[in-house]
Structure formats: C-alpha cells, structure tokens
Residue, then its C-alpha position, 0 to 999 in steps of 0.5 A: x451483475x453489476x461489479x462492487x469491487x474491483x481488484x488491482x494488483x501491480x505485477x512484477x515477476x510474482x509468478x510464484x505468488x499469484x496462483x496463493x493471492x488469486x485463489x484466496x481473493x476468490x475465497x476472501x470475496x465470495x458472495x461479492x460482484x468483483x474483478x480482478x485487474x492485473x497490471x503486468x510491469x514488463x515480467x520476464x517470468x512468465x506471469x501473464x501466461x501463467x494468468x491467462x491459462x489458469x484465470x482467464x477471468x482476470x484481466x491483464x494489461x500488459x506494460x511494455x515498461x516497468x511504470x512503477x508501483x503507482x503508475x500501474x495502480x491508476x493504469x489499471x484502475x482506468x479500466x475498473x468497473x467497481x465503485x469500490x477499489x481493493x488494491x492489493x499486492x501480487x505476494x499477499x494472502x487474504x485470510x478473512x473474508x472482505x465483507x466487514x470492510x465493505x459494510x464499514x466504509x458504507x457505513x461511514x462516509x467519511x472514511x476513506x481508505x481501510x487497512x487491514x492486519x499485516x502478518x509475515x511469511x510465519x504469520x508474525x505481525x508486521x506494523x501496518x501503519x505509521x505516522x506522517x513525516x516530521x522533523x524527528x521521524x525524518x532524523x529517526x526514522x523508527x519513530x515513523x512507525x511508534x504510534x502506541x503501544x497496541x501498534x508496536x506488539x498488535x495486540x489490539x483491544x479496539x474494532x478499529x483505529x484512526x491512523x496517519x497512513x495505511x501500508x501500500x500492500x492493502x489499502x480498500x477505498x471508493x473508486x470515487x475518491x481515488x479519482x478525486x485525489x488523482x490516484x497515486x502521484x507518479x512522482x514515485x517509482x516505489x516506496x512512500x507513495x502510499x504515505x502521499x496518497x494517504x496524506x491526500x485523502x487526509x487533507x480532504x478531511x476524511x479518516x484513515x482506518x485501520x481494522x486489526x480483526x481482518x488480517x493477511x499474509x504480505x511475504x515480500x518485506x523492505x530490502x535493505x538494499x533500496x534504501x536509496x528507493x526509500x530515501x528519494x521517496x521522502x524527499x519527493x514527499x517532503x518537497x510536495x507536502x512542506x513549505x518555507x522554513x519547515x520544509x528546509x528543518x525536514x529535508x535537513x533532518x532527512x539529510x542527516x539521517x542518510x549521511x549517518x546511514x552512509x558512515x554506519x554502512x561504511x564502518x559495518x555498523x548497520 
C-alpha cells in the first residue's frame, strides 16, 4: 500500500515521551497509509534503542550531531515516501483522529499548512498561533500572540481560521510544498523557524490554517532560560524578511526589548 503520510518527528533525549507520541499516532492515523520517520539528534538516553525494540516499524536516522529543530525536519524528510508530511514533536499526544485535516487540505488547494488545538500537560489551552513580526510585537512581544479575542481564551466559534503562523509542534502540509519552500531554513538552531517557514508559504500566496476541533496535548513549554535561542530567532527572521529603513525600525524595536529584558532581569523583575 502506497504511504499518504509520513510522520516526522526531531528527537532530543524524549525517551520518556515517545512510547505516549507513538501509540496515539497509531490510534489518531488508523485507517491511513503512513510511517513514521524519527531523526534522533545525538540522545544520550537511549531513545533509539528504546525505537528499535519496541517499534521496529519506525524509522531511525540517527545524527551523530544535534543538527537542530529544522535540520533534522529536512533530513528526515529526505527519506519520506508520503505525499503529505505530519510534522509533529517527539512530547505531544494526538487526541483526535487526523482524518478531517487530510480531507481539508485536499479540499482546498490553497492552503498550505493545518494546524491544530494546543493543550498543556492539564489539557489547558495553549496559543497555538501568532501574528508575524512587526515593529510593536518586537517592542512587545506578547502582542505576537493578541490575534482576537477566540485566540486569547480558545474558545472558538468557527470550523476553521486563517492565520499568520502556525506553532512548530504540529504543522500538516504537502510534502509538494515543503520542497517547493526549501523546508525549514537551517539558518535557526531552535525557535522561530516555524514562523519563517510559515511566512515562506504565505508569500506563495497560499493560507495558513488553524482548526480548533482537533486537538493535542504538547507537554514541553518555552523555558525562560532560552531567551537568548529566541531572541537570535527573530533576529535571523527580521534580517531575512525586512529590508531598508523598515528593517533597522524592526531590529531596533527588537533591540529595545532585549535591553529591557536584560535590566528587569537584573533587578528580578522578570
């Protein structure tokens, strides 16, 4: 049987969550032709092992270097055989079925990616979306994530949403387009390389979409202490996606933000 969808998931030391991910991608894709392809980066916890003696159907690349989050997505879809990619993080748990994002995206052909319902550890809702970088969101960066009222609180009164980017931890798309847009710049080690990768499928012209009836459980959240990961983050976006005068107005907002960071962090204020 031909595959449909191939699974990709980046692993760093997640032992304790892959047996959780793998059994509810086997629940969540029944009925569907998929694989799932792991891209260890250099785990010092045993998780290929662990892969190898318990789901043997998987397939393990493994890195003898931790490539990073978007490094290891195009390595490991190199080896895909699936017209369409579920990429998805080694700490999440599928709680619906995938069939209606299948049906959606074949449905429409111009969207381009599908994102799904967030939800914590205590299945709390978590923003699974945000708008792309500006002058104000880079002063104040809380405003990233202010795209309506239905976003701040999840609840939602709609089928679907049309959105600027999707979160990183569940994006599902044609494995078409994700060669088209060159798959995740490997300009970022971690954090806002899904934002890039989104804004790339946006200036293609094709949508961005966001379905709150399909829902999943993402354990890990932001650490504070990778601030600086994020930080660099924007600053590779705002050098790629921004030119001229604008470019300068952005990365000085940016600029700004981290300075003040800096001084609330020294005075324990944040």
């Amino acid at each position: 049987m031909k595959i449909e969808v191939s699974v990709i998931i980046v692993n760093y030391n997640g032992l304790k969550y892959l047996e959780n991910c793998f059994h509810s991608l086997n629940n969540c894709l029944k009925n569907i032709a998929f694989e799932i392809i792991v891209i260890d980066n250099n785990s010092t916890d045993s998780s290929c092992d662990f892969i190898k003696k318990n789901h043997p159907e998987c397939i393990v690349l493994e890195s003898k270097e931790n490539l990073g989050f978007g490094k290891g997505n195009n390595e490991a879809v190199k080896n895909a055989k699936g017209d369409y990619l579920l990429l998805i993080n080694n700490d999440t748990i599928l709680l619906n079925h995938i069939a209606p994002i299948l049906e959606c995206i074949k449905k429409d052909k111009k969207i381009g990616v599908i994102g799904i319902n967030m939800l914590d550890a205590n299945k709390q809702y978590l923003p699974p979306s945000g708008n792309f970088p500006n002058v104000q969101n880079m002063f104040y960066m809380k405003k990233l994530f202010q795209t309506g009222t239905e976003f701040q609180t999840g609840i939602f009164s709609k089928e679907s949403y049309e959105v600027d980017w999707l979160g990183g931890s569940f994006l599902f798309l044609t494995k078409e387009l994700y060669e088209r847009i060159g798959g995740f710049s490997e300009d970022y080690f971690m954090y806002v390389e899904d934002v890039d990768f989104c804004k790339k499928i946006a200036t293609l012209g094709y949508k961005r979409i966001f379905l709150p009836n399909i829902s999943y459980i993402h354990f890990v959240g932001f650490d504070k202490t990778r601030k600086p990961l994020l930080i660099k983050g924007f600053e590779i976006y705002i050098s790629k996606h921004f030119t001229g005068l604008e470019k300068e107005i952005v990365l000085t907002a940016l600029k700004i933000n981290k300075l003040v960071k800096r001084i609330k962090k020294s005075f324990s204020l944040d």
